[in-house]
PyMOL Python script that loads the backbone (N, CA, C, O; Angstrom):
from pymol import cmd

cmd.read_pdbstr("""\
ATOM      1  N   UNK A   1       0.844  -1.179   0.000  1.00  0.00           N
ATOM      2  CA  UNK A   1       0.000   0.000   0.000  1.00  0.00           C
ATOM      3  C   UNK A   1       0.889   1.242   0.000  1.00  0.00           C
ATOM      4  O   UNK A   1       1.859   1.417   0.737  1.00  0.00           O
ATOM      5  N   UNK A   2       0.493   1.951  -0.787  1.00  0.00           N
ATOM      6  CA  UNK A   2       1.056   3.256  -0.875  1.00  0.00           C
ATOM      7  C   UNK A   2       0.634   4.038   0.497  1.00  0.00           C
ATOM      8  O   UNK A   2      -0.557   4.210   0.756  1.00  0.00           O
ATOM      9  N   UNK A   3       1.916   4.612   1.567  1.00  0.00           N
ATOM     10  CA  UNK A   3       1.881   5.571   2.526  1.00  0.00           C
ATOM     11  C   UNK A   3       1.409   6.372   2.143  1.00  0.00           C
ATOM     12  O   UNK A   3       0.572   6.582   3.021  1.00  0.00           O
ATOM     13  N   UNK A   4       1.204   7.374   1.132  1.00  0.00           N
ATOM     14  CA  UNK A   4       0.783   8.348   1.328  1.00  0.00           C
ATOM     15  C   UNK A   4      -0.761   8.451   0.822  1.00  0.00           C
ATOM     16  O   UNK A   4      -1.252   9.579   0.867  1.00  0.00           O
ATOM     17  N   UNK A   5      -1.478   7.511   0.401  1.00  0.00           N
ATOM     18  CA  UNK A   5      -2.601   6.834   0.210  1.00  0.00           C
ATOM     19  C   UNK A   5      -3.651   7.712   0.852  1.00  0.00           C
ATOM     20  O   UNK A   5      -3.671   7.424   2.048  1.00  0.00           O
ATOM     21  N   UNK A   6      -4.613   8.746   0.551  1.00  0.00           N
ATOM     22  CA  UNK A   6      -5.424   9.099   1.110  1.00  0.00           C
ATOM     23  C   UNK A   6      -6.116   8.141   1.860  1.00  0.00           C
ATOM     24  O   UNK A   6      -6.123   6.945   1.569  1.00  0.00           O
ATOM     25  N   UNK A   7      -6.949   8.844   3.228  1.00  0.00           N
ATOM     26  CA  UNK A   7      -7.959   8.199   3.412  1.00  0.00           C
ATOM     27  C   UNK A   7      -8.913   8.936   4.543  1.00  0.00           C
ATOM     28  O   UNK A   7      -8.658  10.006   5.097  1.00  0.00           O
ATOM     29  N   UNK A   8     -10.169   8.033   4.768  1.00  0.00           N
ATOM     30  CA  UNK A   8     -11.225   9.283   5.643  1.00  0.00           C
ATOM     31  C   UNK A   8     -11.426   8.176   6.876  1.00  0.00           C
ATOM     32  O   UNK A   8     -11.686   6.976   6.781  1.00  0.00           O
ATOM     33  N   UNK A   9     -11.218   8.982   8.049  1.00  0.00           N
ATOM     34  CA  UNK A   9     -11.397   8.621   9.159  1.00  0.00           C
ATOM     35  C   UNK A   9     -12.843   8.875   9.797  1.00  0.00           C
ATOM     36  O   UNK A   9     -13.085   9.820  10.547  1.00  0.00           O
ATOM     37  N   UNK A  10     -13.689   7.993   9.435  1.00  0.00           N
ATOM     38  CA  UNK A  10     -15.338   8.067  10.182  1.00  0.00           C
ATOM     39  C   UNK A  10     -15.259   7.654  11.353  1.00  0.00           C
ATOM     40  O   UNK A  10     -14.958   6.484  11.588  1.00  0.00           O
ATOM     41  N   UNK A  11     -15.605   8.852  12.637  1.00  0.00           N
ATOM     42  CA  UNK A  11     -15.885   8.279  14.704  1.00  0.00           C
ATOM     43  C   UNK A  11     -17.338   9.310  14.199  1.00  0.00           C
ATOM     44  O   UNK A  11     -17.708  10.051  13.288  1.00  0.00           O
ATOM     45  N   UNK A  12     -17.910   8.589  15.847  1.00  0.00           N
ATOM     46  CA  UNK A  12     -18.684   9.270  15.995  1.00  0.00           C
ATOM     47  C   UNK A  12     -18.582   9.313  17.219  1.00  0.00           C
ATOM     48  O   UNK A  12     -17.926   8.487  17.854  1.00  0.00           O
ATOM     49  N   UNK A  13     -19.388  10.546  17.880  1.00  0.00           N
ATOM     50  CA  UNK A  13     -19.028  11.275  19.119  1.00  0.00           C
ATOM     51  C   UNK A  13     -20.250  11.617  19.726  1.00  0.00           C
ATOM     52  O   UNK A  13     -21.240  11.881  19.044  1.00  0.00           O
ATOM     53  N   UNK A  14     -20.260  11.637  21.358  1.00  0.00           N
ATOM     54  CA  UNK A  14     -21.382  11.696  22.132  1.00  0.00           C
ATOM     55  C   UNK A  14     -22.059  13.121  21.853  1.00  0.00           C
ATOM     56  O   UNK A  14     -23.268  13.266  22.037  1.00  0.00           O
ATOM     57  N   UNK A  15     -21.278  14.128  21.421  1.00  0.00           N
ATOM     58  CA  UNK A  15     -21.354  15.625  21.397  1.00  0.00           C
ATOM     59  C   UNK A  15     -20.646  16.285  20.329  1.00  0.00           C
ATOM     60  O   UNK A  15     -19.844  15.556  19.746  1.00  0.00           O
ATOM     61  N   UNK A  16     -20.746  17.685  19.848  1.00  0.00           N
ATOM     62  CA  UNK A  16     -20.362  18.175  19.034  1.00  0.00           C
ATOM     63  C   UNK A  16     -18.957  18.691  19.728  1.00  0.00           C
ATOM     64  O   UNK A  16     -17.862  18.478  19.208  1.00  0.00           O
ATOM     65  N   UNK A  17     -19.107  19.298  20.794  1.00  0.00           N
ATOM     66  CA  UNK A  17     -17.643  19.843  21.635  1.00  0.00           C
ATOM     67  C   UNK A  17     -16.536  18.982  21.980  1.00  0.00           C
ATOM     68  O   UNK A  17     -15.459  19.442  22.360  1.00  0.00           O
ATOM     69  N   UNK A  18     -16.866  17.226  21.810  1.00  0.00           N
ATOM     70  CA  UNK A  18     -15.787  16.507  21.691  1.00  0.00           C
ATOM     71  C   UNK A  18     -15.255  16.173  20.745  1.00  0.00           C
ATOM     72  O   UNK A  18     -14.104  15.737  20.715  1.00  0.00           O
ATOM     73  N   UNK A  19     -16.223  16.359  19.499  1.00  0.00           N
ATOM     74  CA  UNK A  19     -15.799  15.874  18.428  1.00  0.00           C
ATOM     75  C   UNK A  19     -15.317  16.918  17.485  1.00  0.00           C
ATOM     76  O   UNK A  19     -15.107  16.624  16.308  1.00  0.00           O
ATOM     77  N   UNK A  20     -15.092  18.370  18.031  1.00  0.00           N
ATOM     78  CA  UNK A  20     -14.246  19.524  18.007  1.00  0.00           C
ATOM     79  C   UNK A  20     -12.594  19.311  18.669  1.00  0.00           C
ATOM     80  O   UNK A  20     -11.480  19.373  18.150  1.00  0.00           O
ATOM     81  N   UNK A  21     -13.021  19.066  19.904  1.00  0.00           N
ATOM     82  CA  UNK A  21     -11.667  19.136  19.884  1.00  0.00           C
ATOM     83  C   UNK A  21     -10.972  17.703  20.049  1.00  0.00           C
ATOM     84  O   UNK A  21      -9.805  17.776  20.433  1.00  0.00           O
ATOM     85  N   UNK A  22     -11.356  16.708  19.881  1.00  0.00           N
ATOM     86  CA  UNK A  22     -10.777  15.635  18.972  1.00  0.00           C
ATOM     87  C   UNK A  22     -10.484  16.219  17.451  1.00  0.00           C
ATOM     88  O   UNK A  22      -9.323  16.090  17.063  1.00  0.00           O
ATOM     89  N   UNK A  23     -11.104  16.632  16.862  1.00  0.00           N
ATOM     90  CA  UNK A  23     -10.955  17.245  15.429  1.00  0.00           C
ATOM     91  C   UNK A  23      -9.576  17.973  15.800  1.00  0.00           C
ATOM     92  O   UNK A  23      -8.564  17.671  15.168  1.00  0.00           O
ATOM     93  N   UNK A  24      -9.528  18.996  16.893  1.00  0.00           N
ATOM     94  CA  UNK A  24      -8.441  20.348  16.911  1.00  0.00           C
ATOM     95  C   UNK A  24      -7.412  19.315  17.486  1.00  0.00           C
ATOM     96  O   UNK A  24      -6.423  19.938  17.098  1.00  0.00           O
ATOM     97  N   UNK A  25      -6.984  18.437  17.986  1.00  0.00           N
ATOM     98  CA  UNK A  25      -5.894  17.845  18.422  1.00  0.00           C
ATOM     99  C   UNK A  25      -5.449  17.089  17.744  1.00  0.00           C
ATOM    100  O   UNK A  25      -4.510  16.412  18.164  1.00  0.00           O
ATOM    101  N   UNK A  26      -5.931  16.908  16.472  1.00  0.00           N
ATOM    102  CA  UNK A  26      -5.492  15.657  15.159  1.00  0.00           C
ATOM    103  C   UNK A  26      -5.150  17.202  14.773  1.00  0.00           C
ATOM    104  O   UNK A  26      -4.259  17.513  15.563  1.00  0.00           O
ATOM    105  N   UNK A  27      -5.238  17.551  14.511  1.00  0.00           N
ATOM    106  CA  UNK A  27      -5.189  18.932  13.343  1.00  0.00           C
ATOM    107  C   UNK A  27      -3.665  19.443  13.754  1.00  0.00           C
ATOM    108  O   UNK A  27      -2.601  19.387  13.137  1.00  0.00           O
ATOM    109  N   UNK A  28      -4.109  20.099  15.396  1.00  0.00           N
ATOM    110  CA  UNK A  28      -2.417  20.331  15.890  1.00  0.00           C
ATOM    111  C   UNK A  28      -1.831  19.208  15.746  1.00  0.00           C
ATOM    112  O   UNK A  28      -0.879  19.572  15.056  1.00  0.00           O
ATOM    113  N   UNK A  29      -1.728  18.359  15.857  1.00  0.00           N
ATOM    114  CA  UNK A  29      -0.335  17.244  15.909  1.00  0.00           C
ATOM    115  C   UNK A  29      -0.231  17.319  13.813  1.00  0.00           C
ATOM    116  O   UNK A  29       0.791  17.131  13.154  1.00  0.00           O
ATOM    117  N   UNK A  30      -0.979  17.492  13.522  1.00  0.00           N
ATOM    118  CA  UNK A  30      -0.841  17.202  11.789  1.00  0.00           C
ATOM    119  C   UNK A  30      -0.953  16.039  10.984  1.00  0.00           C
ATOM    120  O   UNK A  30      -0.310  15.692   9.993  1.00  0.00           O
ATOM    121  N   UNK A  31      -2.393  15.215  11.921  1.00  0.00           N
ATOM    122  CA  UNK A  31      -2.471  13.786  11.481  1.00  0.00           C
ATOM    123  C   UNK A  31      -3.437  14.101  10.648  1.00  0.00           C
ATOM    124  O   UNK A  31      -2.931  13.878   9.548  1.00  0.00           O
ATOM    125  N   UNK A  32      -4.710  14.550  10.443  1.00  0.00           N
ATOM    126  CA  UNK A  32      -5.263  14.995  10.013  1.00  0.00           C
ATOM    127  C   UNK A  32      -5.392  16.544   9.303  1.00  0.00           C
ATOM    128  O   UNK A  32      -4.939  17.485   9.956  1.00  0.00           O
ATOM    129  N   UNK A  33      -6.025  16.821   7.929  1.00  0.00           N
ATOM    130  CA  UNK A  33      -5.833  17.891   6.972  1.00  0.00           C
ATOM    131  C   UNK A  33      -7.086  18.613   7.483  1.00  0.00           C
ATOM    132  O   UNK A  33      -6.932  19.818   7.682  1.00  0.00           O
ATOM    133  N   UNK A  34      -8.029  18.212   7.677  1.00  0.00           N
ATOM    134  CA  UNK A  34      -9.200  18.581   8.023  1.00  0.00           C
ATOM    135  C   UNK A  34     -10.555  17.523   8.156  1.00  0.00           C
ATOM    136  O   UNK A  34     -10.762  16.440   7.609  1.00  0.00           O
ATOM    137  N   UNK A  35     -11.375  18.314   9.120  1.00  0.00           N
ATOM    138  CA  UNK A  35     -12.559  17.251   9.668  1.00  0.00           C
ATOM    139  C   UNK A  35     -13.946  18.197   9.736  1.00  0.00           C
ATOM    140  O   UNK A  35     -14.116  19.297  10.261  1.00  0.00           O
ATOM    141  N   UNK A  36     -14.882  17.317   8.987  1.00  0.00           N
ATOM    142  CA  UNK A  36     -16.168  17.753   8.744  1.00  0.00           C
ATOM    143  C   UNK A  36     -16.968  16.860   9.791  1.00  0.00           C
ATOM    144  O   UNK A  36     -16.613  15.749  10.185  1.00  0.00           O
ATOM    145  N   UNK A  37     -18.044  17.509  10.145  1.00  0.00           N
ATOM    146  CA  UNK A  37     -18.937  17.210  10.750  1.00  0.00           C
ATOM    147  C   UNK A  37     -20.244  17.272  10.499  1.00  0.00           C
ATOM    148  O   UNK A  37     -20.610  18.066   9.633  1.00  0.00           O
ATOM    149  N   UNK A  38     -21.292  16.403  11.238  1.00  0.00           N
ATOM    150  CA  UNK A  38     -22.402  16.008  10.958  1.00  0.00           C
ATOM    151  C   UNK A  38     -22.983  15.410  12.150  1.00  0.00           C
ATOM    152  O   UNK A  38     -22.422  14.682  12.968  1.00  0.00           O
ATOM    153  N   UNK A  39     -24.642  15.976  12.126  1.00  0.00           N
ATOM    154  CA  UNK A  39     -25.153  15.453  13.337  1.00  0.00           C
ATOM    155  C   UNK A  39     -25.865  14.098  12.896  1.00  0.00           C
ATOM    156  O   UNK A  39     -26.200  13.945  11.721  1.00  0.00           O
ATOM    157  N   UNK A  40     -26.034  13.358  13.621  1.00  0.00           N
ATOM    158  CA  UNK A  40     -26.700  11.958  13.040  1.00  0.00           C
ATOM    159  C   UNK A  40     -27.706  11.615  14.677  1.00  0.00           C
ATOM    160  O   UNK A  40     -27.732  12.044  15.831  1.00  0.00           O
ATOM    161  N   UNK A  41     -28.516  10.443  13.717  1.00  0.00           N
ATOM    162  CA  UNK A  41     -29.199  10.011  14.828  1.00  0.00           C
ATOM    163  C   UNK A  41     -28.671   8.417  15.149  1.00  0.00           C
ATOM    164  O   UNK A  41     -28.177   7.876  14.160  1.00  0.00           O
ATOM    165  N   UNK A  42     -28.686   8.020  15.747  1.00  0.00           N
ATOM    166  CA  UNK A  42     -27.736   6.413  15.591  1.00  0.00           C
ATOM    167  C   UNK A  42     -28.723   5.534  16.529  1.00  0.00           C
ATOM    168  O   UNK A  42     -29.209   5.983  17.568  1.00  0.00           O
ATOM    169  N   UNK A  43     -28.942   4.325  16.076  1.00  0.00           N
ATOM    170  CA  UNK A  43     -30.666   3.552  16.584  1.00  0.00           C
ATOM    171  C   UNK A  43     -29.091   2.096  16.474  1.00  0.00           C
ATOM    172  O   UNK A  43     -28.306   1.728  15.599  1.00  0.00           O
ATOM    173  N   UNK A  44     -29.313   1.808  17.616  1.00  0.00           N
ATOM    174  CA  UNK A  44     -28.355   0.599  17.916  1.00  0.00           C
ATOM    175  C   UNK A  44     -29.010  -0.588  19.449  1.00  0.00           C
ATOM    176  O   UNK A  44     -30.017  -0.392  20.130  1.00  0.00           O
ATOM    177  N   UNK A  45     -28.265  -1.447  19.537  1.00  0.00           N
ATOM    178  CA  UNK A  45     -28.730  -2.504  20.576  1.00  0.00           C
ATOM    179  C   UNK A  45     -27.940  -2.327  21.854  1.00  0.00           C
ATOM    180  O   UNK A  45     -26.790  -2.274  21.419  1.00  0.00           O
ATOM    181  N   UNK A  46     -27.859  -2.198  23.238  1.00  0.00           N
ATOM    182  CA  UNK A  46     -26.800  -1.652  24.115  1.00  0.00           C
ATOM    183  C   UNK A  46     -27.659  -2.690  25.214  1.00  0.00           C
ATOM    184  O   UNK A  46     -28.837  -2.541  25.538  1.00  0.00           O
ATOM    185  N   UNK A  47     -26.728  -3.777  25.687  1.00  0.00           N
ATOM    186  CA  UNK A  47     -27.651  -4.428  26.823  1.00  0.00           C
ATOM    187  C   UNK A  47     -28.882  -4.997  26.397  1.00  0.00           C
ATOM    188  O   UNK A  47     -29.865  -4.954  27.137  1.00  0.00           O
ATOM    189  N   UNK A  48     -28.909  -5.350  25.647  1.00  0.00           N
ATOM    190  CA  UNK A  48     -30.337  -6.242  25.016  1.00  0.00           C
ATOM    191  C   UNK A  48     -31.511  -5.213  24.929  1.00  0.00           C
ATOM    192  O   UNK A  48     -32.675  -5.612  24.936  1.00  0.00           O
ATOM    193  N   UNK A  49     -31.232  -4.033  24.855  1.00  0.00           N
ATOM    194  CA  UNK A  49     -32.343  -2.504  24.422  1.00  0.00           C
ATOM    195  C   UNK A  49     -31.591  -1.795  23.253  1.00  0.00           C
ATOM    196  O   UNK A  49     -30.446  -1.445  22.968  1.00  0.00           O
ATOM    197  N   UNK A  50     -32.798  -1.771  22.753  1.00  0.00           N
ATOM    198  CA  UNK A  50     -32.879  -0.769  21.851  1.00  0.00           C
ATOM    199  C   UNK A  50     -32.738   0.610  21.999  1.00  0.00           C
ATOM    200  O   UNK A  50     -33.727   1.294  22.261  1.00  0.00           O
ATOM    201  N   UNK A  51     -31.668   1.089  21.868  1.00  0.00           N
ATOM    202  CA  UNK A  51     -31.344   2.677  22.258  1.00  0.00           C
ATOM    203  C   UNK A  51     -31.550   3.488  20.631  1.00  0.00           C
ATOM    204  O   UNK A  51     -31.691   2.778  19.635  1.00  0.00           O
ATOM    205  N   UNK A  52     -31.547   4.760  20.535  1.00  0.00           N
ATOM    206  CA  UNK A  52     -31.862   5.828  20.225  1.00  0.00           C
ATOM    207  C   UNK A  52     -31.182   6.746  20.530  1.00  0.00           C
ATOM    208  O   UNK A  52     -31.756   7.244  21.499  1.00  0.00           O
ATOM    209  N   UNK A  53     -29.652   7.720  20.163  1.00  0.00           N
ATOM    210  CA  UNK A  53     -29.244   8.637  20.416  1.00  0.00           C
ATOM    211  C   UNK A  53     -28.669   9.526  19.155  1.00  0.00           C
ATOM    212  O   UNK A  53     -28.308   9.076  18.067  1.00  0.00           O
ATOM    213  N   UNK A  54     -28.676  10.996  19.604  1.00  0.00           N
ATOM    214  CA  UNK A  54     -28.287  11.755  18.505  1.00  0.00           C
ATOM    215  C   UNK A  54     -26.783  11.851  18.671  1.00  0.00           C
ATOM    216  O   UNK A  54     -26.350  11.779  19.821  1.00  0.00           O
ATOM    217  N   UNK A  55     -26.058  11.983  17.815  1.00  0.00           N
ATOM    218  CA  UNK A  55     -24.474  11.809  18.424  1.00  0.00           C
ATOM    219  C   UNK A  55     -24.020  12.750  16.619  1.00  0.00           C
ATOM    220  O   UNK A  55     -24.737  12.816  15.621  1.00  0.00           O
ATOM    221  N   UNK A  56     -22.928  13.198  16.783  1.00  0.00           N
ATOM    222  CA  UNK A  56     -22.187  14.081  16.121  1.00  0.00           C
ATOM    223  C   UNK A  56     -20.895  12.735  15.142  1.00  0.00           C
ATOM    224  O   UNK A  56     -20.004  12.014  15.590  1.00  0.00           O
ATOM    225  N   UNK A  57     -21.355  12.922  13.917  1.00  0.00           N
ATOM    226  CA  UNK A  57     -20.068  12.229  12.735  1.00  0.00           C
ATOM    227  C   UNK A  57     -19.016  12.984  12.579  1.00  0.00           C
ATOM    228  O   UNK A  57     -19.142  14.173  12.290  1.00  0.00           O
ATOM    229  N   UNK A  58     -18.199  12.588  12.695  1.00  0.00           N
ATOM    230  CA  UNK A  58     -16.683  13.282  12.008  1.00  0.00           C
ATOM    231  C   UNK A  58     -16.051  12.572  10.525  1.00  0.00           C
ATOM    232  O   UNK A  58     -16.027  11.343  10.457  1.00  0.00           O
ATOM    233  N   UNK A  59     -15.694  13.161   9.697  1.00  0.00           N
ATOM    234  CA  UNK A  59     -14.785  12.752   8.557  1.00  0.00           C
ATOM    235  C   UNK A  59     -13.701  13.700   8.506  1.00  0.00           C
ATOM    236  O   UNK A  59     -13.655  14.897   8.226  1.00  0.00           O
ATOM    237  N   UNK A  60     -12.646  12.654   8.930  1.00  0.00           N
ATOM    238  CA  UNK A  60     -11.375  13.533   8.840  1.00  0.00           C
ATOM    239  C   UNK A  60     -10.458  12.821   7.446  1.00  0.00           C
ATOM    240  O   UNK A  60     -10.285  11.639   7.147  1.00  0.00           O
ATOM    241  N   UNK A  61     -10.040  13.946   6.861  1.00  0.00           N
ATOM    242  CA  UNK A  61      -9.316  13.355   5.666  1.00  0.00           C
ATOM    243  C   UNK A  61      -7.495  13.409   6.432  1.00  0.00           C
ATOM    244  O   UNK A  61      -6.791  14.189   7.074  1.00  0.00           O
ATOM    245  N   UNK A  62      -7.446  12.475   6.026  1.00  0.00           N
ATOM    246  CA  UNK A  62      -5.488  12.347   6.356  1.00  0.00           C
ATOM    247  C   UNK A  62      -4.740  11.060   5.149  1.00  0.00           C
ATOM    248  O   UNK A  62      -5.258  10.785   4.066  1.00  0.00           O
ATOM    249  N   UNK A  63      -3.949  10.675   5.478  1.00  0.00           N
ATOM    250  CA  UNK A  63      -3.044   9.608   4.571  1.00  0.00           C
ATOM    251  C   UNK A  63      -2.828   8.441   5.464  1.00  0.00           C
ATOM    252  O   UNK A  63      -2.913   8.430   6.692  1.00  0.00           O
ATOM    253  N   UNK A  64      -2.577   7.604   4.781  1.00  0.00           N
ATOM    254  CA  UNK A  64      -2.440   6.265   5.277  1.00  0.00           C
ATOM    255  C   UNK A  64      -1.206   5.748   6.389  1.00  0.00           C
ATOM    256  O   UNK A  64      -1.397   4.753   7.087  1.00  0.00           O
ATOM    257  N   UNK A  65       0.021   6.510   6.463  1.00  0.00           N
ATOM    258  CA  UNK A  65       0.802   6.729   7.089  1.00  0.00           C
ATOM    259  C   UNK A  65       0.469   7.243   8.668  1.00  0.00           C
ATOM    260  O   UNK A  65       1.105   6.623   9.521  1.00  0.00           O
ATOM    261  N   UNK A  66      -0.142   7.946   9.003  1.00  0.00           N
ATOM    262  CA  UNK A  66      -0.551   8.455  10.210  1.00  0.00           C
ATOM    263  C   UNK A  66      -1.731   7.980  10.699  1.00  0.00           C
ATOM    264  O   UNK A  66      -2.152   8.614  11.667  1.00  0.00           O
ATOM    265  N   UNK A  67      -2.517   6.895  10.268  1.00  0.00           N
ATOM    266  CA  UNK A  67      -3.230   5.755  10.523  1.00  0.00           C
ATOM    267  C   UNK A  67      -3.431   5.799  12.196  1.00  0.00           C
ATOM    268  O   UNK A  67      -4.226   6.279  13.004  1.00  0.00           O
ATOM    269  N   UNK A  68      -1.633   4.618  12.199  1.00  0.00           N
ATOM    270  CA  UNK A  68      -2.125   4.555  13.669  1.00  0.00           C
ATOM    271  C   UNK A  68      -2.003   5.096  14.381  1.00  0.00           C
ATOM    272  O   UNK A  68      -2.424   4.598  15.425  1.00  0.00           O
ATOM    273  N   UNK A  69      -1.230   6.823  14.546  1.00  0.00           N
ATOM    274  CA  UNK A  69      -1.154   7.551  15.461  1.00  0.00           C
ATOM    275  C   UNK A  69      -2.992   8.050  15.650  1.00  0.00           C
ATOM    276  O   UNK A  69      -3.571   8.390  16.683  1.00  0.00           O
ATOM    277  N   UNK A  70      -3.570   7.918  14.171  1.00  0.00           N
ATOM    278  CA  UNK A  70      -4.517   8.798  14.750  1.00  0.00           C
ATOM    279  C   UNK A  70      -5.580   7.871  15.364  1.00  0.00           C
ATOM    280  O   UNK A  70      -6.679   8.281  15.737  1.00  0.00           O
ATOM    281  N   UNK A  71      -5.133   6.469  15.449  1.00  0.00           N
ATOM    282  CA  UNK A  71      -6.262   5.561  16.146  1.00  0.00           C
ATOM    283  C   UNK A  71      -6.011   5.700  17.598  1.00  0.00           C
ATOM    284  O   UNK A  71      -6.828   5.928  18.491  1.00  0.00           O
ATOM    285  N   UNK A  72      -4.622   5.503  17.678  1.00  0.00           N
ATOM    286  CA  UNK A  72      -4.100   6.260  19.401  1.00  0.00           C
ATOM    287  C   UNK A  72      -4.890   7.103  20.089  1.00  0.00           C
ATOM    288  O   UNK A  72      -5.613   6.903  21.066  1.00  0.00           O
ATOM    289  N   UNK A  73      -4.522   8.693  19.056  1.00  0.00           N
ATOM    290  CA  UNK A  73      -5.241   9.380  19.442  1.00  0.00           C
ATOM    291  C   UNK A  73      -6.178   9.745  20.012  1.00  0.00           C
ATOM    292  O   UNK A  73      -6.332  10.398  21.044  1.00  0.00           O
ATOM    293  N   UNK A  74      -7.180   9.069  18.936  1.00  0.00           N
ATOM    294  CA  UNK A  74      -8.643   8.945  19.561  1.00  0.00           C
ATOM    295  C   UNK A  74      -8.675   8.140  20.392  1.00  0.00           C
ATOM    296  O   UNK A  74      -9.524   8.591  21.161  1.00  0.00           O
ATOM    297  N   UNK A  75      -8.315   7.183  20.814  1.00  0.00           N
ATOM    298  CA  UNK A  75      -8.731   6.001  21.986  1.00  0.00           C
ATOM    299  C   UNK A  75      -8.524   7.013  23.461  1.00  0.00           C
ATOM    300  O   UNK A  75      -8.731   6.531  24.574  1.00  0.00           O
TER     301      UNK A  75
END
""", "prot")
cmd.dss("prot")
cmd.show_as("cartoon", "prot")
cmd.util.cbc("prot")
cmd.orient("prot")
């Protein structure tokens, strides 16, 4: 695989203010070029219930090379 290989990093986030400055701390370190956002609604199974929450998408564009710093990152 080509390192310098674009690619888009999809999280999603409990809130818009984390998923800001998760966005601003990929950005300062320079793992990421930039990150768009989006509010979503996300309908999933948690404990054998059916949950329902609105939660905030991120797409951050970066390269394939800084991969796993930016999985670090986020964890």
């Amino acid at each position: 695989m080509n390192i310098h290989q674009p690619i888009i990093v999809t999280v999603s986030f409990p809130n818009r203010e984390i998923a800001l400055e998760v966005a601003k701390q990929l950005i300062e370190k320079r793992l990421i070029a930039c990150a768009q956002f989006s509010a979503i609604d996300s309908l999933y199974r948690w404990q054998n219930q059916l949950e329902n929450s609105q939660e905030v998408m991120m797409h951050a564009k970066s390269i394939h090379t800084y991969w796993p710093a930016i999985q670090t990152s986020i964890k």
